[in-house]
VOGU-3710 file (C-alpha; in Angstrom, 3 decimals, decimal comma):
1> xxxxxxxxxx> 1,109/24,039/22,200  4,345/23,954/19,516  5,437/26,975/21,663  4,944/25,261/24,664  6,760/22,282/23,548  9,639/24,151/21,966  10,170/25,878/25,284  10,611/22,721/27,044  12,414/20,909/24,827  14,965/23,956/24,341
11> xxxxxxxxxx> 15,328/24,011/28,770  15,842/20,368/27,907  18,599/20,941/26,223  20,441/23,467/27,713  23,546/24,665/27,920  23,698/22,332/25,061  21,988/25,395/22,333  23,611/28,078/22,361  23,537/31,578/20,183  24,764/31,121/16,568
21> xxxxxxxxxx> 26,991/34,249/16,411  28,424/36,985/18,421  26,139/40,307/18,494  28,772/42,069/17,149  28,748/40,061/13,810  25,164/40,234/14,006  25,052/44,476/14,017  27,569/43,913/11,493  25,447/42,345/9,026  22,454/43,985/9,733
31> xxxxxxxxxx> 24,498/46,796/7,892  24,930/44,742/5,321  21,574/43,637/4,421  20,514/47,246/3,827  17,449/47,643/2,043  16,420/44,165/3,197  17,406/44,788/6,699  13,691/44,968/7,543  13,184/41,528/6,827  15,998/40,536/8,352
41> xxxxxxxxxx> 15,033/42,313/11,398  14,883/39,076/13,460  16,888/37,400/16,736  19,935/35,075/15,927  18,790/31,621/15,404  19,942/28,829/17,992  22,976/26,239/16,868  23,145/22,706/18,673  26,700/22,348/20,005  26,872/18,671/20,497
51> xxxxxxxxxx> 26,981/15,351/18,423  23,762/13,951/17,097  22,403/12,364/13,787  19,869/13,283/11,322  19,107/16,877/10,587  16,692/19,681/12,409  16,007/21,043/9,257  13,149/20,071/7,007  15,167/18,295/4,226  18,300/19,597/4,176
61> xxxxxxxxxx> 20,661/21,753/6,198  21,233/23,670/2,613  19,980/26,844/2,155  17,869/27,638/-1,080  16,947/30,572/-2,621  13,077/31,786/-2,988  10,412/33,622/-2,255  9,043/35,203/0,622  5,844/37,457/1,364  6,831/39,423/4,496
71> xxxxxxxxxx> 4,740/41,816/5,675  2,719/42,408/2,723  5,244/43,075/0,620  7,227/40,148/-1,843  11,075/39,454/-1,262  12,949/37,806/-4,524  16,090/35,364/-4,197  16,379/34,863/-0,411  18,339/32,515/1,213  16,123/29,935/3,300
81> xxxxxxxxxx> 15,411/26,773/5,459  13,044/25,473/7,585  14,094/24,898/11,263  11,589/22,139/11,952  12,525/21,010/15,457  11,581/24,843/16,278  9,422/25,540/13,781  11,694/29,011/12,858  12,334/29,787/9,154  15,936/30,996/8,746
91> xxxxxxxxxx> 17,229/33,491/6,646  20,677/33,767/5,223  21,939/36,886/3,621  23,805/36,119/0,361  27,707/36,424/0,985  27,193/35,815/4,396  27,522/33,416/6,679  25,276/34,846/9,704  21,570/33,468/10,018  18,977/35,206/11,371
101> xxxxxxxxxx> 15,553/33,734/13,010  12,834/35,878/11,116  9,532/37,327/12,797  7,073/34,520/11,999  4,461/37,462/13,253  4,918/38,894/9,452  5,151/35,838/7,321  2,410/34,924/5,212  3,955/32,371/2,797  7,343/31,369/1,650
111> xxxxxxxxxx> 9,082/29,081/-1,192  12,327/26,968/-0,063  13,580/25,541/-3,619  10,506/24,508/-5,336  8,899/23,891/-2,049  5,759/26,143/-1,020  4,933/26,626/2,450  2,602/28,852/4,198  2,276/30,215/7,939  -0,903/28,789/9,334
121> xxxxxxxxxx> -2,340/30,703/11,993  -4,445/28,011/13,744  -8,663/27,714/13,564  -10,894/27,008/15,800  -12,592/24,595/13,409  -12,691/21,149/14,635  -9,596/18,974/13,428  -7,888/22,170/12,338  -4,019/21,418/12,334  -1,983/24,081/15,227
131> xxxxxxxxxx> -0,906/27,051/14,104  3,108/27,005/12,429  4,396/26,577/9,423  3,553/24,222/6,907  4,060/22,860/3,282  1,291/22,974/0,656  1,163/19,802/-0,876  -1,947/20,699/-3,171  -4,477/23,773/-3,394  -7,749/23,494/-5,580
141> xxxxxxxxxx> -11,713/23,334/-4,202  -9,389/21,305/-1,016  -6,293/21,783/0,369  -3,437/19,256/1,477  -1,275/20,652/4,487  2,109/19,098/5,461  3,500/19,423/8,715  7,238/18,065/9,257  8,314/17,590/12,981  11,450/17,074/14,203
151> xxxxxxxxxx> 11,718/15,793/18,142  14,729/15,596/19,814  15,911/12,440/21,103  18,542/10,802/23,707  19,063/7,437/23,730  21,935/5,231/26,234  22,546/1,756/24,419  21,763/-1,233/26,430  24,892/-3,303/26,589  25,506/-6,611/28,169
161> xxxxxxxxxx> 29,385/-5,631/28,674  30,782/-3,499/31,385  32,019/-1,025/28,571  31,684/2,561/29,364  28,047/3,820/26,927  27,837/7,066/24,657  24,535/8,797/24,554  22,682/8,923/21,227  21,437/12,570/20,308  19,320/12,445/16,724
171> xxxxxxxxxx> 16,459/14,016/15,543  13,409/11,964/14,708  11,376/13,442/11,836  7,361/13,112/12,186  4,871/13,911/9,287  1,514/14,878/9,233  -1,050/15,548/6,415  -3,949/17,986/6,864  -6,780/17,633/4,463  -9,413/20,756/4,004
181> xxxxxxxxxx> -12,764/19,982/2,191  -15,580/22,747/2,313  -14,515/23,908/5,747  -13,935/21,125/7,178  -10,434/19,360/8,416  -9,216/15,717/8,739  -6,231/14,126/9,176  -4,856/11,826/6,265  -2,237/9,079/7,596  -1,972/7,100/4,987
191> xxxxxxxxxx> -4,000/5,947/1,568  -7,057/4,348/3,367  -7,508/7,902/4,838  -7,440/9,836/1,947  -9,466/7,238/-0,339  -12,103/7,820/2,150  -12,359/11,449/2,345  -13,568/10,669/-1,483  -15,421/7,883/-0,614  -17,720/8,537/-3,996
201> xxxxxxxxxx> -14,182/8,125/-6,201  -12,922/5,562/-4,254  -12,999/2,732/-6,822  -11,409/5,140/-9,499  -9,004/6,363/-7,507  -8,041/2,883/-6,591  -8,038/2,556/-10,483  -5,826/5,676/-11,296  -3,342/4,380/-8,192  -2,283/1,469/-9,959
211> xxxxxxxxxx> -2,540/2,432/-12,822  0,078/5,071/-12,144  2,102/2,900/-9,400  1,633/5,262/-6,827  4,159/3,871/-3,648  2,064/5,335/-1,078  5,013/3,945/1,290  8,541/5,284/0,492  7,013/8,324/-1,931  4,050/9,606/0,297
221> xxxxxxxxxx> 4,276/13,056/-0,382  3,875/12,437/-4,709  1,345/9,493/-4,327  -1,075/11,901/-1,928  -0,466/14,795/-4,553  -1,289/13,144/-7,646  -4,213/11,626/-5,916  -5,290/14,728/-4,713  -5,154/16,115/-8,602  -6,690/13,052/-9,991
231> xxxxxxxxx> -10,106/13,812/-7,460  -9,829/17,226/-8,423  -10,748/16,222/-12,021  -13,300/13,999/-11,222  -14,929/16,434/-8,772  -15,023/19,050/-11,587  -15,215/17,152/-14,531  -12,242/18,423/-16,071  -10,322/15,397/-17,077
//
């Protein structure tokens, strides 16, 4: 399906997106990357030659270093981000200013910052997010997934006035939370959600929540983590 939909959208927008860099820059730095030219073995990423607001990328259009497990084998200090409007993790080598689209076929996990994020490859379990790539909010006896999507958007003002209208292009950022408990997967959109996947904690959760102030509003991502800790302790009795 997210290949289906990135296909679309990227026929949408074309000749808008066009190829980052010529392919003679790109042979070029292959030959730089040397040793690590096998993980940079990938196509050239797409750039989006128009106007538009927001950002495609997960959080930030800069490019952290980490780690990445590609192939098996554990890469040190690599340039990254997230593409999320394509789902495509994006590699930069270090002096340069060529990215390259790497082969999500070989990724197993990956750090952006102090960020973890891991390459799902779908289930056939019943609520089981799609398969891409997604961050891991918490991992004990259950697991909190986080998907960030960015959609494409194109909007014409509605004036009253004969003036000629612009077209707004932006990227609207959607997140979803994937909660695994013995094998099983639900969907957490919000604090009510995730209260009731521990319905037998519920009134100390509610407890440790204010308690600690959790704004389950405009800081989602900490309030579901340290809730997610907090039931870890009660469900083993390590507190």
């Amino acid at each position: 399906m997210i290949k289906a939909l990135t296909a679309l959208t990227i026929c949408l927008l074309t000749p808008l997106i066009t190829l980052s860099q010529p392919r003679e820059n790109f042979d070029s730095f292959m030959k730089e990357a040397g040793m690590n030219s096998v993980l940079f073995r990938g196509s050239a990423p797409m750039t989006y030659e128009f106007r538009y607001t927001g950002t495609y990328y997960a959080y930030s259009p800069e490019f952290l270093p980490g780690e990445i497990t590609y192939n098996g084998k554990k890469y040190y200090d690599v340039l990254m981000n997230l593409n999320s409007h394509t789902d495509d993790l994006l590699l930069k080598f270090s002096g340069s200013v060529i990215t390259v689209t790497v082969n999500k076929e070989f990724v197993d996990d990956f750090t952006i910052g102090k960020r973890r994020f891991i390459n799902f490859r779908g289930s056939s379990s019943e609520g089981a997010p799609p398969a891409g790539y997604y961050e891991l909010m918490f991992s004990g006896n259950d697991t909190l997934l986080k998907k960030i999507r960015k959609q494409y958007k194109e909007e014409i003002p509605q004036t009253l006035s004969g003036n000629e209208r612009t077209m707004n292009r932006y990227f609207k950022q959607i997140e979803d939370y994937y909660l695994l408990q013995g094998g099983r997967w639900s969907t957490v959109k919000n604090r009510k959600a995730l209260f009731n996947a521990y319905a037998q904690f519920k009134r100390e959760l509610s407890h440790f929540a204010r308690e600690a102030n959790l704004n389950f509003y405009d800081n989602r991502d900490e309030s579901f983590t340290a809730v997610m800790k907090y039931a870890e302790t009660l469900k083993t009795g390590k507190r």
